[in-house]
C-alpha positions as CSV (number, residue, x, y, z in Angstrom):
1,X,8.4,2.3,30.3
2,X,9.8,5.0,28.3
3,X,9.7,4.7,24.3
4,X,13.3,5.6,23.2
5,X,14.5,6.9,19.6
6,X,16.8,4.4,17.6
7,X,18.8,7.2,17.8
8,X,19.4,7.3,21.4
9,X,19.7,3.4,21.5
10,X,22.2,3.6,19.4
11,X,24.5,6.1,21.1
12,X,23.6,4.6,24.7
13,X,25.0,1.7,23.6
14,X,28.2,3.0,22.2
15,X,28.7,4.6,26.3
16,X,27.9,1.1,27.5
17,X,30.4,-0.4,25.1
18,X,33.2,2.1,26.2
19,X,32.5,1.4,30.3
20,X,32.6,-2.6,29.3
21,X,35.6,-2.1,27.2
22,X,37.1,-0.4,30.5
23,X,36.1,-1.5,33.4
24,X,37.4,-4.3,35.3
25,X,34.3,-5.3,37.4
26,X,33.6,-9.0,36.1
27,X,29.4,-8.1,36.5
28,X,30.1,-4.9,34.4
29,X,31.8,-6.8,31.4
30,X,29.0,-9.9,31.9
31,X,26.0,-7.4,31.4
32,X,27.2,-5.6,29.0
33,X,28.7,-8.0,27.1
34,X,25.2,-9.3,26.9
35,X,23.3,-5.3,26.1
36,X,26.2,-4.9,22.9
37,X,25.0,-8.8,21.6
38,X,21.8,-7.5,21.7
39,X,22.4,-3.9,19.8
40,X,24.1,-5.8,17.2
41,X,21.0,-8.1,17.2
42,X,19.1,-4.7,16.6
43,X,21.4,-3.2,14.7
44,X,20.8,-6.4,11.9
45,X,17.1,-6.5,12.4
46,X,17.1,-2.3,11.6
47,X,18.9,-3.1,8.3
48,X,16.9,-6.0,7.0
49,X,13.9,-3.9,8.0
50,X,15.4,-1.2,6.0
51,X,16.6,-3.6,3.2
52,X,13.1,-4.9,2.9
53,X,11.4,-1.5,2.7
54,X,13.6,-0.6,-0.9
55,X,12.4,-4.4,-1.9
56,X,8.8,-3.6,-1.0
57,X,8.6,-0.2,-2.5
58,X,10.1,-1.6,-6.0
59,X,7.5,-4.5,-5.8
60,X,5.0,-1.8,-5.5
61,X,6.2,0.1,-8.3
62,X,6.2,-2.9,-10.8
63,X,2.9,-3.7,-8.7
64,X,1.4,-0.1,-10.0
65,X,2.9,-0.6,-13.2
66,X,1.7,-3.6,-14.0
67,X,-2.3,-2.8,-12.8
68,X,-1.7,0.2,-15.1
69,X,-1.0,-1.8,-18.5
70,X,-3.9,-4.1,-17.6
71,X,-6.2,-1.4,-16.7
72,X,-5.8,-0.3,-20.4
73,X,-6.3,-3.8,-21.9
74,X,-9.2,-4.3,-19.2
75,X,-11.2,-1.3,-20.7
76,X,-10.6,-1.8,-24.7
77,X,-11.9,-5.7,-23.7
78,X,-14.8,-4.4,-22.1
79,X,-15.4,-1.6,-24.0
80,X,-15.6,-4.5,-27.2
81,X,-17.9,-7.0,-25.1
82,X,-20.4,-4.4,-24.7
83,X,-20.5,-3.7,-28.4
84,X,-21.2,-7.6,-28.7
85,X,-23.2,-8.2,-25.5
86,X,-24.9,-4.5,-24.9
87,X,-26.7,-6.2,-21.7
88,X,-23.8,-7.1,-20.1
89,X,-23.2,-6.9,-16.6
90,X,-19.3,-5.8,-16.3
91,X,-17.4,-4.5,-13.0
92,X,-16.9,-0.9,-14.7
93,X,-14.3,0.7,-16.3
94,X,-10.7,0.7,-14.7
95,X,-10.9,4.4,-13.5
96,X,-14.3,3.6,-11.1
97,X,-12.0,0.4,-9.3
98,X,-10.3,2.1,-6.7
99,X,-7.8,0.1,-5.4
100,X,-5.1,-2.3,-7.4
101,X,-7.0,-5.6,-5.6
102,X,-10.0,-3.7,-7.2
103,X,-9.2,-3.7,-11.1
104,X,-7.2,-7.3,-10.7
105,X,-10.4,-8.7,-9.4
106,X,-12.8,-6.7,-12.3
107,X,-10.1,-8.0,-14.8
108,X,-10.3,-11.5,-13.6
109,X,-14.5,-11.4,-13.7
110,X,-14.1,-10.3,-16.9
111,X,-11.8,-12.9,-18.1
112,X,-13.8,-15.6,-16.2
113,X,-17.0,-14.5,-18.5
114,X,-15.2,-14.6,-21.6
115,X,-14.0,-18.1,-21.0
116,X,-17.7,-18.9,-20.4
117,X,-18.5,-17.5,-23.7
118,X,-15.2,-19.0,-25.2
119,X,-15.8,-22.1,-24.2
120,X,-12.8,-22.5,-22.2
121,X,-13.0,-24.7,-19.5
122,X,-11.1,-26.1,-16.9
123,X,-9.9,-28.8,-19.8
124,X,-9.2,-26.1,-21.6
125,X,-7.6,-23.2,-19.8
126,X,-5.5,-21.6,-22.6
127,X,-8.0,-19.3,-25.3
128,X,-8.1,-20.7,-28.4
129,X,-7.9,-24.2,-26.9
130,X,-11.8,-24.7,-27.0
131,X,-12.7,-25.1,-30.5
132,X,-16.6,-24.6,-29.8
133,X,-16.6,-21.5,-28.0
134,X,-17.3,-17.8,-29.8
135,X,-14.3,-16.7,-31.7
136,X,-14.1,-13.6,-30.6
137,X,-14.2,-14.4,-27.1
138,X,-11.2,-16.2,-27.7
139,X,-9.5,-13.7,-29.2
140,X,-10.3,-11.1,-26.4
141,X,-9.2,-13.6,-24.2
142,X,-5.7,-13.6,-25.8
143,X,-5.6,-10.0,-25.5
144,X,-7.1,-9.8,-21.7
145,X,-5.3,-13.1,-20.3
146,X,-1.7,-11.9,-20.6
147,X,-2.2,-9.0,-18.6
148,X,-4.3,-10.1,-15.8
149,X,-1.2,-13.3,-15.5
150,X,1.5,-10.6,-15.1
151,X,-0.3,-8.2,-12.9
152,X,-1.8,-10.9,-10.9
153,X,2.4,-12.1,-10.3
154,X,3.7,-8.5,-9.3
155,X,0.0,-8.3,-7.2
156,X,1.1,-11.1,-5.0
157,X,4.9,-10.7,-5.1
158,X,4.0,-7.0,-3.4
159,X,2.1,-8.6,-0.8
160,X,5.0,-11.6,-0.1
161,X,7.1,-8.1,0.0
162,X,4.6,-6.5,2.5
163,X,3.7,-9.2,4.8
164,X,8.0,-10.1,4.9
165,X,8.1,-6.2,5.5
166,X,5.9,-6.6,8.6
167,X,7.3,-9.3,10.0
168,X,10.9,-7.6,9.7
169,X,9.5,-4.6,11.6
170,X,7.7,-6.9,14.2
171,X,10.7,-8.6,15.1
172,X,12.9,-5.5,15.9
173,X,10.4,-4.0,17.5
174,X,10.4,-6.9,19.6
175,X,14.4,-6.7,20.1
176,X,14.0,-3.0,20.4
177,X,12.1,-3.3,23.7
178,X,14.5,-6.0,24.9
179,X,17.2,-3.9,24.5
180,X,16.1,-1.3,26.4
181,X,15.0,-3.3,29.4
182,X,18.6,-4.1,29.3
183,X,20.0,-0.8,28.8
184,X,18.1,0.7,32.1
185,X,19.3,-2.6,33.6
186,X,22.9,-1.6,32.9
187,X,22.6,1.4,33.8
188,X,21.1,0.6,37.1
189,X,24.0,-1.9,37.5
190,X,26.4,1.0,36.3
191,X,25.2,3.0,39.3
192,X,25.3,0.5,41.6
193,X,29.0,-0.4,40.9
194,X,30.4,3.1,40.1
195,X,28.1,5.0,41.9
196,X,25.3,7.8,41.3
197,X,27.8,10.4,41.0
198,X,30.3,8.7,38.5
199,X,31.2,9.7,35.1
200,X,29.6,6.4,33.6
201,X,26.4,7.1,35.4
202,X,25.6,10.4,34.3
203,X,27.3,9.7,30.5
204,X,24.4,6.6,30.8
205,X,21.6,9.4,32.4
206,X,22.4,12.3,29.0
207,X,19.8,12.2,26.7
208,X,20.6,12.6,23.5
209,X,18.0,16.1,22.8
210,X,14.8,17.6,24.2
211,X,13.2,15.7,21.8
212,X,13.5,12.4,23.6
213,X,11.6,10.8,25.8
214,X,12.3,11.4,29.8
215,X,13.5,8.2,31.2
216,X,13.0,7.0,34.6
217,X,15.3,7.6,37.5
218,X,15.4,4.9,39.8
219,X,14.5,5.7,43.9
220,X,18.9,6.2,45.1
């Protein structure tokens, strides 16, 4: 089956609308009745689709963002443990992590080794809570901590975004395909009650350019 633009969905289903809103033929107005419930069904999946693309590029702006003002933090912490701990092993600096999921999980090794050296357990999760620990752990901690919190929120708040994103698009592709089962249905009914030659055959058979796909002609 042919793979139509939203384009020519659209304006196929305007031309099925105007032979429903005409005819008199009782299958006519039940079919179609039934192909412009399920464009309109389209038509809201298309704009939460689009809706949910603006959401999920902003949540990967303030995603970005966010990676970007920890990135900074990460490296002055790291660049301060090594002056204490010169044998520490560390993930790197920011600029060798390549992707976001990358410097969040550096960032949160990195924290998780200064709580060891704080003394911050699971008792304690808050630096500065562990009175035991090295002080200056703690206070890196402080300075680390904040950051890793707000990028890890915009982190998964992107990827609620994404996966909602995808699911959007799944389910109109999944009307998209229904509708045009029904639209060659129609049209194949449109034919059958008007005939091949008819006005509403052929303004069903027009494609909208060159650029679309070739649709199949049923055997007359």
């Amino acid at each position: 089956m042919a793979n139509y633009g939203f384009e020519m969905l659209r304006r196929w289903t305007i031309r099925s609308k105007e032979i429903v809103d005409k005819a008199e033929d009782t299958t006519i107005k039940i079919a179609g009745e039934d192909v412009v419930a399920t464009a309109q069904q389209f038509e809201d999946r298309d704009q939460q689709v689009n809706a949910l693309m603006t959401t999920t590029a902003k949540e990967m702006l303030e995603r970005d963002s966010a990676i970007s003002k920890l990135a900074t933090v990460y490296d002055k912490t790291c660049s301060a443990l090594l002056v204490k701990m010169p044998y520490a092993t560390l993930p790197g600096r920011a600029s060798s992590l390549n992707t976001p999921d990358d410097k969040l999980a550096g960032a949160e090794l990195v924290e998780d080794l200064l709580a060891r050296i704080a003394g911050v357990d699971e008792n304690h999760p808050e630096p500065g809570d562990a009175p035991t620990g090295e002080a200056w752990a703690q206070d890196l901690m402080k300075q680390l901590a904040p950051a890793v919190d707000a990028a890890t929120k915009e982190f998964n708040e992107a990827v609620r975004s994404s996966e909602d994103l995808q699911k959007a698009q799944a389910a109109r592709a999944g009307t998209k395909f229904e509708l045009e089962r029904k639209l060659l249905g129609f049209k194949r009914l449109v034919r059958d009650v008007f005939g091949s030659h008819s006005r509403e055959y052929h303004s069903l058979r027009e494609r909208l350019s060159r650029d679309e796909a070739p649709e199949p002609v049923p055997a007359e």
